[in-house]
CHARMM-style PDB file with segment names, atoms N, HN, CA, C and O in Angstrom:
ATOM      1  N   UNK     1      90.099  65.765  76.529  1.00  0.00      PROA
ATOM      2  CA  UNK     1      91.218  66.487  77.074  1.00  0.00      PROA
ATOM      3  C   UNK     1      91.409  67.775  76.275  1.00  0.00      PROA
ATOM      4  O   UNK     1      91.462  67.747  75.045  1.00  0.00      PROA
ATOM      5  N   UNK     2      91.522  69.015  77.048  1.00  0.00      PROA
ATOM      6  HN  UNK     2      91.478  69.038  78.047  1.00  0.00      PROA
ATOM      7  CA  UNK     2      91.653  69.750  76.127  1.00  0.00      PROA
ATOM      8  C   UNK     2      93.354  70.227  75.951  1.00  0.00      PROA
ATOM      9  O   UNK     2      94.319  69.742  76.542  1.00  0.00      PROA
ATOM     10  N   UNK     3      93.346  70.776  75.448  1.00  0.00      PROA
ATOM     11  HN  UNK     3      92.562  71.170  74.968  1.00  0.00      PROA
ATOM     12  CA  UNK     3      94.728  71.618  74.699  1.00  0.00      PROA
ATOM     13  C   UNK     3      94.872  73.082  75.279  1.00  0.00      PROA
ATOM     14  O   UNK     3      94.013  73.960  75.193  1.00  0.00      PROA
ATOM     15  N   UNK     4      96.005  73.180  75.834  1.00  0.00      PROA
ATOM     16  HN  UNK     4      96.702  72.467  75.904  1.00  0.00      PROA
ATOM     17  CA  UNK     4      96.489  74.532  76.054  1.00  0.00      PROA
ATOM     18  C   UNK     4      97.411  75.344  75.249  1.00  0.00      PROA
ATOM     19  O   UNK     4      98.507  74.785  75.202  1.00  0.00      PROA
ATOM     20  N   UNK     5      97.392  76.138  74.783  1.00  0.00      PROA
ATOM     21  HN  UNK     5      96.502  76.592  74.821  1.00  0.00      PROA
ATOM     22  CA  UNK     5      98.191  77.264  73.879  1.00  0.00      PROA
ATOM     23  C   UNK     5      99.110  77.762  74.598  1.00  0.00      PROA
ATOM     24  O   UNK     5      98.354  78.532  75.192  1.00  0.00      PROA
ATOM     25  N   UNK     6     100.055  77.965  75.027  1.00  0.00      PROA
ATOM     26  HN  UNK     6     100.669  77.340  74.545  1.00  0.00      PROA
ATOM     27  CA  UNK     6     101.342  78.417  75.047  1.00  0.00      PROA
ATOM     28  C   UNK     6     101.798  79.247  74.183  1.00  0.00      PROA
ATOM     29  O   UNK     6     101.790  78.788  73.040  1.00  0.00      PROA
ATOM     30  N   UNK     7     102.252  80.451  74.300  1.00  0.00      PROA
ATOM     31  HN  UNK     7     102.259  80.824  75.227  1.00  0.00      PROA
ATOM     32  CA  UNK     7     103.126  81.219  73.434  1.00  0.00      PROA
ATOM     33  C   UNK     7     104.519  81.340  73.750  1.00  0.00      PROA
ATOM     34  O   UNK     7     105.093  81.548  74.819  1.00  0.00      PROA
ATOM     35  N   UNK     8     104.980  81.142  72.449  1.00  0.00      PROA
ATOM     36  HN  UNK     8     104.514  80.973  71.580  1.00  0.00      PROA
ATOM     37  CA  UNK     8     106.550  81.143  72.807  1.00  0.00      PROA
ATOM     38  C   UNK     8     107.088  82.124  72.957  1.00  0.00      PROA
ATOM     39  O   UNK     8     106.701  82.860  72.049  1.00  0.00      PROA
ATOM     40  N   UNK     9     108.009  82.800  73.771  1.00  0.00      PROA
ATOM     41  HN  UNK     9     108.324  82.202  74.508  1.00  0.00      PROA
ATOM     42  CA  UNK     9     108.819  84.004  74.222  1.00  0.00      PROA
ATOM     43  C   UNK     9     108.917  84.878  72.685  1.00  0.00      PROA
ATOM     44  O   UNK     9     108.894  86.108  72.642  1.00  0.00      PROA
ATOM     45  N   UNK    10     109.029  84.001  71.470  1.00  0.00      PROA
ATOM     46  HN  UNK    10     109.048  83.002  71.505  1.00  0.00      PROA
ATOM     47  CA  UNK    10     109.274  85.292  70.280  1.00  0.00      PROA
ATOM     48  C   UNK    10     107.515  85.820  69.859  1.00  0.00      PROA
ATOM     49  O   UNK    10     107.281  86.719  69.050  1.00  0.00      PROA
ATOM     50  N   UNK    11     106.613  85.167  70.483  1.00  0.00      PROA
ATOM     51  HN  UNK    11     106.802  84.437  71.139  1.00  0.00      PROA
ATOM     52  CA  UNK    11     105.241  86.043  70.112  1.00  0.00      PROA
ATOM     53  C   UNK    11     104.709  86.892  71.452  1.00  0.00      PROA
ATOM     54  O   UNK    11     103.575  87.371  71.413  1.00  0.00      PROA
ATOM     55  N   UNK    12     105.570  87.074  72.673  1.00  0.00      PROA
ATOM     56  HN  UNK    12     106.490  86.685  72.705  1.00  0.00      PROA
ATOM     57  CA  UNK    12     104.969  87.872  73.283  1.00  0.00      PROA
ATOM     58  C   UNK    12     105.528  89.205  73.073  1.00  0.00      PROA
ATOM     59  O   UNK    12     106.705  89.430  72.794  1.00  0.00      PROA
ATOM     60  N   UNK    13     104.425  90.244  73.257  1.00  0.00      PROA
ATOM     61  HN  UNK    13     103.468  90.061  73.485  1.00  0.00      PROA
ATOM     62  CA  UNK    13     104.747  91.752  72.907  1.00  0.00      PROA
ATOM     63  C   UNK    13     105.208  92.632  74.451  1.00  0.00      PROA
ATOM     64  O   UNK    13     104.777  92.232  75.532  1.00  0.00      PROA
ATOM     65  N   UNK    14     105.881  93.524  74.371  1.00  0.00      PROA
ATOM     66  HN  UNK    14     106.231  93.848  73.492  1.00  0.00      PROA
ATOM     67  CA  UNK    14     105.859  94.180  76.130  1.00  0.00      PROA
ATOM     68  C   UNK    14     104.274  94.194  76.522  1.00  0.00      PROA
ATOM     69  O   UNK    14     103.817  93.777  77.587  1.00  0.00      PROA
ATOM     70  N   UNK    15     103.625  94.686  75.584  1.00  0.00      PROA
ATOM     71  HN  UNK    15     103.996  95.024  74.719  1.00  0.00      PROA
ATOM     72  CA  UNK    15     102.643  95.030  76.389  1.00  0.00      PROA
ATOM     73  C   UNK    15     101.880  93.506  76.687  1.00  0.00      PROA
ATOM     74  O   UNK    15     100.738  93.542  77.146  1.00  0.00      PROA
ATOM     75  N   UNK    16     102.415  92.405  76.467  1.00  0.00      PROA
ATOM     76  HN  UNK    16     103.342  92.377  76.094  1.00  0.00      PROA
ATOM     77  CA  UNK    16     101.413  91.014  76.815  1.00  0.00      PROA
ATOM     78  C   UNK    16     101.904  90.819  78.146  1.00  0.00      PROA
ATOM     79  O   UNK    16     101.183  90.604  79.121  1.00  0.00      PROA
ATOM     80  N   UNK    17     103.499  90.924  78.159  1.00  0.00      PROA
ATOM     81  HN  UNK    17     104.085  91.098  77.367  1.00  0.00      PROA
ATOM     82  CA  UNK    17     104.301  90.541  79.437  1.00  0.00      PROA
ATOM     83  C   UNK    17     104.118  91.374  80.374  1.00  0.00      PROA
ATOM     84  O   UNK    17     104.222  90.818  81.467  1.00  0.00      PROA
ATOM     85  N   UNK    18     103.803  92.889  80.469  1.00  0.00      PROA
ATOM     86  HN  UNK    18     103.718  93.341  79.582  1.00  0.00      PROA
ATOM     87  CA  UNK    18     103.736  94.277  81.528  1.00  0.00      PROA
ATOM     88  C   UNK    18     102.143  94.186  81.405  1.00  0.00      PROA
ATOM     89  O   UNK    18     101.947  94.613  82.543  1.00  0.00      PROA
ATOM     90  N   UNK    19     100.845  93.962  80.913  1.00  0.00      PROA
ATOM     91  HN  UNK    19     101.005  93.615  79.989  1.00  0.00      PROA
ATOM     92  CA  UNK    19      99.811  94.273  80.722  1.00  0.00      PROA
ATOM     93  C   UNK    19      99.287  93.876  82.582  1.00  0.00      PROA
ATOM     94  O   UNK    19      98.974  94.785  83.351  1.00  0.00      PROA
ATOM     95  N   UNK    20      99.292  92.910  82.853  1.00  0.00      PROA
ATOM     96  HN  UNK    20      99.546  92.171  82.228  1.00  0.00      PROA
ATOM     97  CA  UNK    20      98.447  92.493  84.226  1.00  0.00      PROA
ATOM     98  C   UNK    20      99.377  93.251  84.958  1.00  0.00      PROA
ATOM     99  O   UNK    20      98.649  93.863  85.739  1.00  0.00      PROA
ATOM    100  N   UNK    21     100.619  93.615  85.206  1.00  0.00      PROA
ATOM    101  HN  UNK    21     101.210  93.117  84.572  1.00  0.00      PROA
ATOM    102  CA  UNK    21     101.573  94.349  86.460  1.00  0.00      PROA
ATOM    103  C   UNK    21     100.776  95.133  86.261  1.00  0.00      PROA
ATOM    104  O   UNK    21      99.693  95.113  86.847  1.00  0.00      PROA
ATOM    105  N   UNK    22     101.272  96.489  84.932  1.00  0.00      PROA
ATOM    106  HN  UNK    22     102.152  96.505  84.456  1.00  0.00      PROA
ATOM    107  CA  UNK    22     100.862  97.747  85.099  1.00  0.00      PROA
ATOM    108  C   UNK    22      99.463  97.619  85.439  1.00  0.00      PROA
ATOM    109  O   UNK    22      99.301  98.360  86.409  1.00  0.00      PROA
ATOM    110  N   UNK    23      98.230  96.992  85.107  1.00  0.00      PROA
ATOM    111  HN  UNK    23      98.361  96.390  84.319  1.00  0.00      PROA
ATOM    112  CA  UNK    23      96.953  97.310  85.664  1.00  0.00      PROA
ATOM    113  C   UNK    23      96.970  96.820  87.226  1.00  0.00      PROA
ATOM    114  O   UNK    23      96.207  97.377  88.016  1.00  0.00      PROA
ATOM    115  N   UNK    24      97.649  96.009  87.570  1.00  0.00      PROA
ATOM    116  HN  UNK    24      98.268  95.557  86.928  1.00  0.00      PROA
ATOM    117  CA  UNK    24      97.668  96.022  88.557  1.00  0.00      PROA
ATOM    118  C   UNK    24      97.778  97.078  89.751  1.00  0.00      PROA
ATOM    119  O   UNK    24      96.985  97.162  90.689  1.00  0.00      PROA
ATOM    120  N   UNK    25      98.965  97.906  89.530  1.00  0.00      PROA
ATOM    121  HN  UNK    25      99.609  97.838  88.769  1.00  0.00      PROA
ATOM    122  CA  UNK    25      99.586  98.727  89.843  1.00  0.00      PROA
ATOM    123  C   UNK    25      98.588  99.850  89.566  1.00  0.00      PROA
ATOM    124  O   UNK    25      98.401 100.396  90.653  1.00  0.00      PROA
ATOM    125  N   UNK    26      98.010 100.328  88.817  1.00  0.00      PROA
ATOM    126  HN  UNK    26      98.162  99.884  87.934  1.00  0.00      PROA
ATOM    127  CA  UNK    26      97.137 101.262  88.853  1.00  0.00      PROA
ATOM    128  C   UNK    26      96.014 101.062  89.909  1.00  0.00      PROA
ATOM    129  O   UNK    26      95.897 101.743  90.928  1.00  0.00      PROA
ATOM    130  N   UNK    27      95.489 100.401  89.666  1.00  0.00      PROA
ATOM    131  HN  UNK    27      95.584  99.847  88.839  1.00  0.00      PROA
ATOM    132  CA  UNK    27      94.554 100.013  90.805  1.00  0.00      PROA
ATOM    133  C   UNK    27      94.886 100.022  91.779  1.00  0.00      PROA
ATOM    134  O   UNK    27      94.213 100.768  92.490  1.00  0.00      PROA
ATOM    135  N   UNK    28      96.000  99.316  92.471  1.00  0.00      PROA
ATOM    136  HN  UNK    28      96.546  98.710  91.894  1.00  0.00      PROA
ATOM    137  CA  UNK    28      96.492  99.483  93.912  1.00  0.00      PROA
ATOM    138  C   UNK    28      96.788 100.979  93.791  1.00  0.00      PROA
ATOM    139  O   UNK    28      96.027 101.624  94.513  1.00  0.00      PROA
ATOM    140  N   UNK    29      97.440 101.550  93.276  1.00  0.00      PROA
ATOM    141  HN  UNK    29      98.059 101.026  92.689  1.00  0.00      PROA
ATOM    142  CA  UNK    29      97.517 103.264  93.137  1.00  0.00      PROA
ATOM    143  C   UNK    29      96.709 104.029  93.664  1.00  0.00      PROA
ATOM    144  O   UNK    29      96.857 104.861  94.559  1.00  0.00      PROA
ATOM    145  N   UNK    30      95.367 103.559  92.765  1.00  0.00      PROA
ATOM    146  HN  UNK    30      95.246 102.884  92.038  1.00  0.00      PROA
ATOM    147  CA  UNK    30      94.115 104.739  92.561  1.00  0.00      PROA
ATOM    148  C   UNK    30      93.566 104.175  94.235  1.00  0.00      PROA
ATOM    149  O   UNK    30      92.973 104.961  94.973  1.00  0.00      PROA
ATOM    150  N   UNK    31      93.875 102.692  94.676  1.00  0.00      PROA
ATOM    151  HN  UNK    31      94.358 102.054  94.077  1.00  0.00      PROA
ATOM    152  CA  UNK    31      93.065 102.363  96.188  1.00  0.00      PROA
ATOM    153  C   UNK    31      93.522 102.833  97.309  1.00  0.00      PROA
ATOM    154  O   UNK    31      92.965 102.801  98.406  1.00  0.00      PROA
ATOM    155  N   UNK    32      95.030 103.484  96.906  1.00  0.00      PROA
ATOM    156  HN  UNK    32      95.482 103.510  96.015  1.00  0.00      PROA
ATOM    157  CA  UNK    32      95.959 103.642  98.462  1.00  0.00      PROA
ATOM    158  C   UNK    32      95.490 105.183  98.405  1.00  0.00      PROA
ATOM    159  O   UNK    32      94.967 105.559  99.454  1.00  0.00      PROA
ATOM    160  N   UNK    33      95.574 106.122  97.411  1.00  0.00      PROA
ATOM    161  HN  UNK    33      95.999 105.817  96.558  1.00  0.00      PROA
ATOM    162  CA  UNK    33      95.549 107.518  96.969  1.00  0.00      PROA
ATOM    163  C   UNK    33      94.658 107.462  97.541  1.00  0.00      PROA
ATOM    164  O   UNK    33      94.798 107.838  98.705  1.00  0.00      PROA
ATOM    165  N   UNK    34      93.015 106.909  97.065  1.00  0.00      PROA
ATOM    166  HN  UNK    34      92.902 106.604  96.119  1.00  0.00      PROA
ATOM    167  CA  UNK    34      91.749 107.326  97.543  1.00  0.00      PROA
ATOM    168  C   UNK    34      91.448 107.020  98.806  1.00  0.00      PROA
ATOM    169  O   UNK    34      90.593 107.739  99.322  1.00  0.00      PROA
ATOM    170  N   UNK    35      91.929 106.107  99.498  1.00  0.00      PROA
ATOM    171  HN  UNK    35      92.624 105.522  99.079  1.00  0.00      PROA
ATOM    172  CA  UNK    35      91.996 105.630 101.168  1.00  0.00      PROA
ATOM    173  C   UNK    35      92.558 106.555 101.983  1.00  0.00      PROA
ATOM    174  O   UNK    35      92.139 106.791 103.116  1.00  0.00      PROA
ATOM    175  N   UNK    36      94.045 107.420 101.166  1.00  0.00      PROA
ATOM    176  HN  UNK    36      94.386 107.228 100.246  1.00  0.00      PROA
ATOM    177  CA  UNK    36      94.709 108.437 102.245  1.00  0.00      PROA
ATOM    178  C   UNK    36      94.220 109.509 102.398  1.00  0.00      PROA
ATOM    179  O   UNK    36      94.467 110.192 103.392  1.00  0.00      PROA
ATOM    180  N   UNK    37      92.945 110.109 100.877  1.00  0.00      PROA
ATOM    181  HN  UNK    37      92.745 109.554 100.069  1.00  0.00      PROA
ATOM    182  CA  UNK    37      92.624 111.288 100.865  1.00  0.00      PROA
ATOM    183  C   UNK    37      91.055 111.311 101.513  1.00  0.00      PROA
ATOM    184  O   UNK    37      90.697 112.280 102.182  1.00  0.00      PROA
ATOM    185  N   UNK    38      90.423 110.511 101.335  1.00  0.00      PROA
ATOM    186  HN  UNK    38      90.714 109.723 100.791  1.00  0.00      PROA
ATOM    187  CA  UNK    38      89.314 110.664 101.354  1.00  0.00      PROA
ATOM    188  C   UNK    38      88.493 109.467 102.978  1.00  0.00      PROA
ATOM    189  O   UNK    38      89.032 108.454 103.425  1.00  0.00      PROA
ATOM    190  N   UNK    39      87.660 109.847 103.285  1.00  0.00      PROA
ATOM    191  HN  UNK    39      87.221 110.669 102.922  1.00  0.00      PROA
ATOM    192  CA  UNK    39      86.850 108.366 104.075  1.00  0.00      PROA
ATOM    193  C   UNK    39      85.949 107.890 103.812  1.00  0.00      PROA
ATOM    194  O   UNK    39      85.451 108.209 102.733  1.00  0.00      PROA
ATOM    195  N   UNK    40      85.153 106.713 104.797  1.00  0.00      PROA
ATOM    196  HN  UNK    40      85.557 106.453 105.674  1.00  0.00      PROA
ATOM    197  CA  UNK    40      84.142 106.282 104.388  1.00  0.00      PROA
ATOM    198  C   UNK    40      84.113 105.351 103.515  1.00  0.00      PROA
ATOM    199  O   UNK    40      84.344 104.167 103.756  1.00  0.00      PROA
ATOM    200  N   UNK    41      83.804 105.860 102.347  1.00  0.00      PROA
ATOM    201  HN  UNK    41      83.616 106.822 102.151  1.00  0.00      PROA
ATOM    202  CA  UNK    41      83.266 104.647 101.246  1.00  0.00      PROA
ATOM    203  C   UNK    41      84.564 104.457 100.763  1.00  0.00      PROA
ATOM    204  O   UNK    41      85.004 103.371 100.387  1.00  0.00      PROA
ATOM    205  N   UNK    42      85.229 105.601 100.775  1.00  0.00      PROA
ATOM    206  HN  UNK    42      84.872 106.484 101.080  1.00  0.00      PROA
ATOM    207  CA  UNK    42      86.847 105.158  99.844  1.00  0.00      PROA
ATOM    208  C   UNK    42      87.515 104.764 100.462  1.00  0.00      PROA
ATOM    209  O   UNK    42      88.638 104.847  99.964  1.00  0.00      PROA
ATOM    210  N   UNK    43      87.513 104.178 101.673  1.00  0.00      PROA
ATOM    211  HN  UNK    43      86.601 104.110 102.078  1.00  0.00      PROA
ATOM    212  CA  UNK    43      88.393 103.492 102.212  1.00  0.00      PROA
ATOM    213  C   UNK    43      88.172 102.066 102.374  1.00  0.00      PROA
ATOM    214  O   UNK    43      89.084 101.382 102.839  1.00  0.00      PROA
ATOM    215  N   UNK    44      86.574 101.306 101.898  1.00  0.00      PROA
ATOM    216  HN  UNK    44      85.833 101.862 101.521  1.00  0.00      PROA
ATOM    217  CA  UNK    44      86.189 100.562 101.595  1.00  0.00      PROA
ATOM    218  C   UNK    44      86.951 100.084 100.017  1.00  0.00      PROA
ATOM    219  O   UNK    44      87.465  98.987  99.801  1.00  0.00      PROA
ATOM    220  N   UNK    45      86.849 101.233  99.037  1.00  0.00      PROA
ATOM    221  HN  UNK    45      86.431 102.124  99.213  1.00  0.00      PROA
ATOM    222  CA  UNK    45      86.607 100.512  98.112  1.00  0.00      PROA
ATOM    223  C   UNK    45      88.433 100.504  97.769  1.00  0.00      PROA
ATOM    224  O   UNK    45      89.067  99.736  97.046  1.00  0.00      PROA
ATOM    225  N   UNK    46      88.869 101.568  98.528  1.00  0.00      PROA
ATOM    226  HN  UNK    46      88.354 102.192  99.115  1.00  0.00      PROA
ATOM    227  CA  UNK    46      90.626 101.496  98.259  1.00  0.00      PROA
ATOM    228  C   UNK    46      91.020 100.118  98.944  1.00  0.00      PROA
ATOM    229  O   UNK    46      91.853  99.540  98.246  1.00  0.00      PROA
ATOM    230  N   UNK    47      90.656  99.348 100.188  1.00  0.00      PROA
ATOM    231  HN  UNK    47      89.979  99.817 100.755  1.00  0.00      PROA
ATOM    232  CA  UNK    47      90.903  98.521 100.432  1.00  0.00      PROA
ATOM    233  C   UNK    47      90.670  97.050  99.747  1.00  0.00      PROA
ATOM    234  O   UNK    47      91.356  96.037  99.880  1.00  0.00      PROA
ATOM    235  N   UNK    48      89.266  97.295  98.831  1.00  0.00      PROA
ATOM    236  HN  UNK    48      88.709  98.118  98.722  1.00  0.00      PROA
ATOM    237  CA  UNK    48      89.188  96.019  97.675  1.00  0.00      PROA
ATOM    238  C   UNK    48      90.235  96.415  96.417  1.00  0.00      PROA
ATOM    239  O   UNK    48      90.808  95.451  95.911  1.00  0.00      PROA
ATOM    240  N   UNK    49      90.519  97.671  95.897  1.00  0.00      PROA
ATOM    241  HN  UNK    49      90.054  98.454  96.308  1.00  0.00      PROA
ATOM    242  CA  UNK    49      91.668  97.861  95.340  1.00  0.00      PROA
ATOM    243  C   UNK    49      92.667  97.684  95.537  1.00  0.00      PROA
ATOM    244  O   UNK    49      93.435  97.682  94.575  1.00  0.00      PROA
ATOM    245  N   UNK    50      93.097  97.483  96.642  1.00  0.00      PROA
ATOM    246  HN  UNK    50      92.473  97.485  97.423  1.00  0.00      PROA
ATOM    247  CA  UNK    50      94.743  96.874  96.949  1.00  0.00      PROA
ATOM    248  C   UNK    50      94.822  95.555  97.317  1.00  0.00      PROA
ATOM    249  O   UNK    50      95.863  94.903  97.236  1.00  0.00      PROA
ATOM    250  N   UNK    51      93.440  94.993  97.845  1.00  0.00      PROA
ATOM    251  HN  UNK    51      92.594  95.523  97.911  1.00  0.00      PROA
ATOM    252  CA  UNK    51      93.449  93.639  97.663  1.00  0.00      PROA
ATOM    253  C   UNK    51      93.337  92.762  96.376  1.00  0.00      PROA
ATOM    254  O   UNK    51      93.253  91.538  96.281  1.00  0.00      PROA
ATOM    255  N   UNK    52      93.358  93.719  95.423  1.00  0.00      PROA
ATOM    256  HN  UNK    52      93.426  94.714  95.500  1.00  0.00      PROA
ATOM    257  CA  UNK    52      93.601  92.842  94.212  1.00  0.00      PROA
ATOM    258  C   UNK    52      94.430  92.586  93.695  1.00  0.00      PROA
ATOM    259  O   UNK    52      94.234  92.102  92.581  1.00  0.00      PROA
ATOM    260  N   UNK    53      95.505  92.707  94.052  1.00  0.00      PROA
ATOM    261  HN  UNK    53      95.664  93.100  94.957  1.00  0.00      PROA
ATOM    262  CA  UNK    53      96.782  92.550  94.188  1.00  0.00      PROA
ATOM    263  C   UNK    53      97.245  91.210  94.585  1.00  0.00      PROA
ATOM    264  O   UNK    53      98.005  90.598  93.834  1.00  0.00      PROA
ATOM    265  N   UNK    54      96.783  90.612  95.899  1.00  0.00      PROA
ATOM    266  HN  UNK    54      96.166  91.109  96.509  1.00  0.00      PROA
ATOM    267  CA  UNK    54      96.784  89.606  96.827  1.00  0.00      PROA
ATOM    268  C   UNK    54      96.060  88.713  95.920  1.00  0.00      PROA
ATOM    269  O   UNK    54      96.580  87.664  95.542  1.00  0.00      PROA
ATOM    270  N   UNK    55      94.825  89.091  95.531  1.00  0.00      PROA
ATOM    271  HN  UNK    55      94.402  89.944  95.838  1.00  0.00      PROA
ATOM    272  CA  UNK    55      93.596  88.361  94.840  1.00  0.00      PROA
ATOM    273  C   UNK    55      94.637  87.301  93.743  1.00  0.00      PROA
ATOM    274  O   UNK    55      95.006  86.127  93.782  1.00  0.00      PROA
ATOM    275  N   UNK    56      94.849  88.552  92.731  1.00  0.00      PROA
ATOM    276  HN  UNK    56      94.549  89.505  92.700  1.00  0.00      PROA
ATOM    277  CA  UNK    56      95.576  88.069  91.776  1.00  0.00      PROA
ATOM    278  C   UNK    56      97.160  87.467  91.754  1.00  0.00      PROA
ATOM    279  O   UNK    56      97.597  87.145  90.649  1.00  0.00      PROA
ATOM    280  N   UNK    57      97.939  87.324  92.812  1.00  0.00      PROA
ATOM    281  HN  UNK    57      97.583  87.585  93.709  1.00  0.00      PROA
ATOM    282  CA  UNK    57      99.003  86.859  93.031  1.00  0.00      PROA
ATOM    283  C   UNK    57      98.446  85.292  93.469  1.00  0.00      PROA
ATOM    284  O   UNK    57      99.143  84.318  93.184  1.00  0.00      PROA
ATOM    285  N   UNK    58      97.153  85.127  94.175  1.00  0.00      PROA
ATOM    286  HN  UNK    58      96.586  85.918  94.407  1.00  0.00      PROA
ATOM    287  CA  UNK    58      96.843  83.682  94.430  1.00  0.00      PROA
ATOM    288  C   UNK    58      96.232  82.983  93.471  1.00  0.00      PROA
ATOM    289  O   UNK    58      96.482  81.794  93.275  1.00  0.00      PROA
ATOM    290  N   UNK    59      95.094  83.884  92.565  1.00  0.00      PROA
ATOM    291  HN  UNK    59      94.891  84.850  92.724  1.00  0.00      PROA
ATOM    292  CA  UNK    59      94.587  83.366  91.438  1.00  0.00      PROA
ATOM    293  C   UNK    59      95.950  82.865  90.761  1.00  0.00      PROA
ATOM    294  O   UNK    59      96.013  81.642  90.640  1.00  0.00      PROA
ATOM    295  N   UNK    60      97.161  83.667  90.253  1.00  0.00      PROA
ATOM    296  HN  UNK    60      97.109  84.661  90.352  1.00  0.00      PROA
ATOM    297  CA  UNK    60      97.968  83.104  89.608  1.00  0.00      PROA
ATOM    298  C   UNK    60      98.860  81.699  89.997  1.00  0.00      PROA
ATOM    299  O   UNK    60      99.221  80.882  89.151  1.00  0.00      PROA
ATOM    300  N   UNK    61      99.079  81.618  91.153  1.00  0.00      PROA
ATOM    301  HN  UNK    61      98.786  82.282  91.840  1.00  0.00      PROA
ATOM    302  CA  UNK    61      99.899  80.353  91.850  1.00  0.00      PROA
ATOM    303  C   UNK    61      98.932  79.502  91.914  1.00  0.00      PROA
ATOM    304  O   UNK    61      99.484  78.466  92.286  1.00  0.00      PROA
ATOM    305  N   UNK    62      97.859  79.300  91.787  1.00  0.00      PROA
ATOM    306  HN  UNK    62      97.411  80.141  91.485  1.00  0.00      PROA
ATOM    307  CA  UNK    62      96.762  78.419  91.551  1.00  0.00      PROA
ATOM    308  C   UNK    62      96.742  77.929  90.351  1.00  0.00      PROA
ATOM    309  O   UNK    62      97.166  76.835  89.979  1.00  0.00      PROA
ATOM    310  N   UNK    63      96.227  78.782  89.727  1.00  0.00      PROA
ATOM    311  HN  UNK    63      95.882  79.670  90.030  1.00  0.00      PROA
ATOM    312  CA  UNK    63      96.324  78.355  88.387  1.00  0.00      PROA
ATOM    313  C   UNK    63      98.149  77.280  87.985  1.00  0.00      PROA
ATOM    314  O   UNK    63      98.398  76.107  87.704  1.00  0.00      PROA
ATOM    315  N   UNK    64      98.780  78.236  88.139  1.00  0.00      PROA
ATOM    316  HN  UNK    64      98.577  79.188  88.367  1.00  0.00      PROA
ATOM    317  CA  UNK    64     100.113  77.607  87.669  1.00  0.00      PROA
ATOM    318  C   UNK    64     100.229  75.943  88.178  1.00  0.00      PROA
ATOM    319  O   UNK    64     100.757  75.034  87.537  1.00  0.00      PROA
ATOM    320  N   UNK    65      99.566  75.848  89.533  1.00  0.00      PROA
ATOM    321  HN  UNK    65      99.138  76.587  90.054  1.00  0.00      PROA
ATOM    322  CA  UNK    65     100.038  74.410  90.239  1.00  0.00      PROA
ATOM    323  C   UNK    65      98.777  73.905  89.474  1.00  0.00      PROA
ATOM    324  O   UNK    65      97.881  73.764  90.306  1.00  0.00      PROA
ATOM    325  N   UNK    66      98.316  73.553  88.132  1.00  0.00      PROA
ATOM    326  HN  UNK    66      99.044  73.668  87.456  1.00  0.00      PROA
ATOM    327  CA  UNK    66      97.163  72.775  87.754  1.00  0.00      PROA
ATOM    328  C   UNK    66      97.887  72.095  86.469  1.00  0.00      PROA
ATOM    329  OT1 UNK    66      97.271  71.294  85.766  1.00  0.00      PROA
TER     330      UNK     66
END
């Protein structure tokens, strides 16, 4: 069985708690920007950029229900 680590609310830093939003948020950023300005390939790859968003909101509720 293994062991999970937990950190308690007095060892997390802002940047542990904001780190996955804000990258998040950049990415969906840089995917919507490059989808409105550009075509073709960037609207391919802006659309896997904003789906990571989705990606990672299910990876996380997954994980949590284990």
């Amino acid at each position: 069985m293994t062991r999970h680590h937990h950190a308690n609310r007095k060892d997390l830093s802002l940047w542990a708690v904001f780190r996955a939003p804000i990258m998040l948020f950049v990415l969906s950023l840089i995917g919507l920007v490059g989808a409105l300005l550009e075509d073709g390939t960037w609207d391919a790859i802006g659309s896997a950029l904003l789906a990571s968003t989705v990606v990672a909101t299910i990876w996380a509720l997954v994980r949590s229900r284990r």
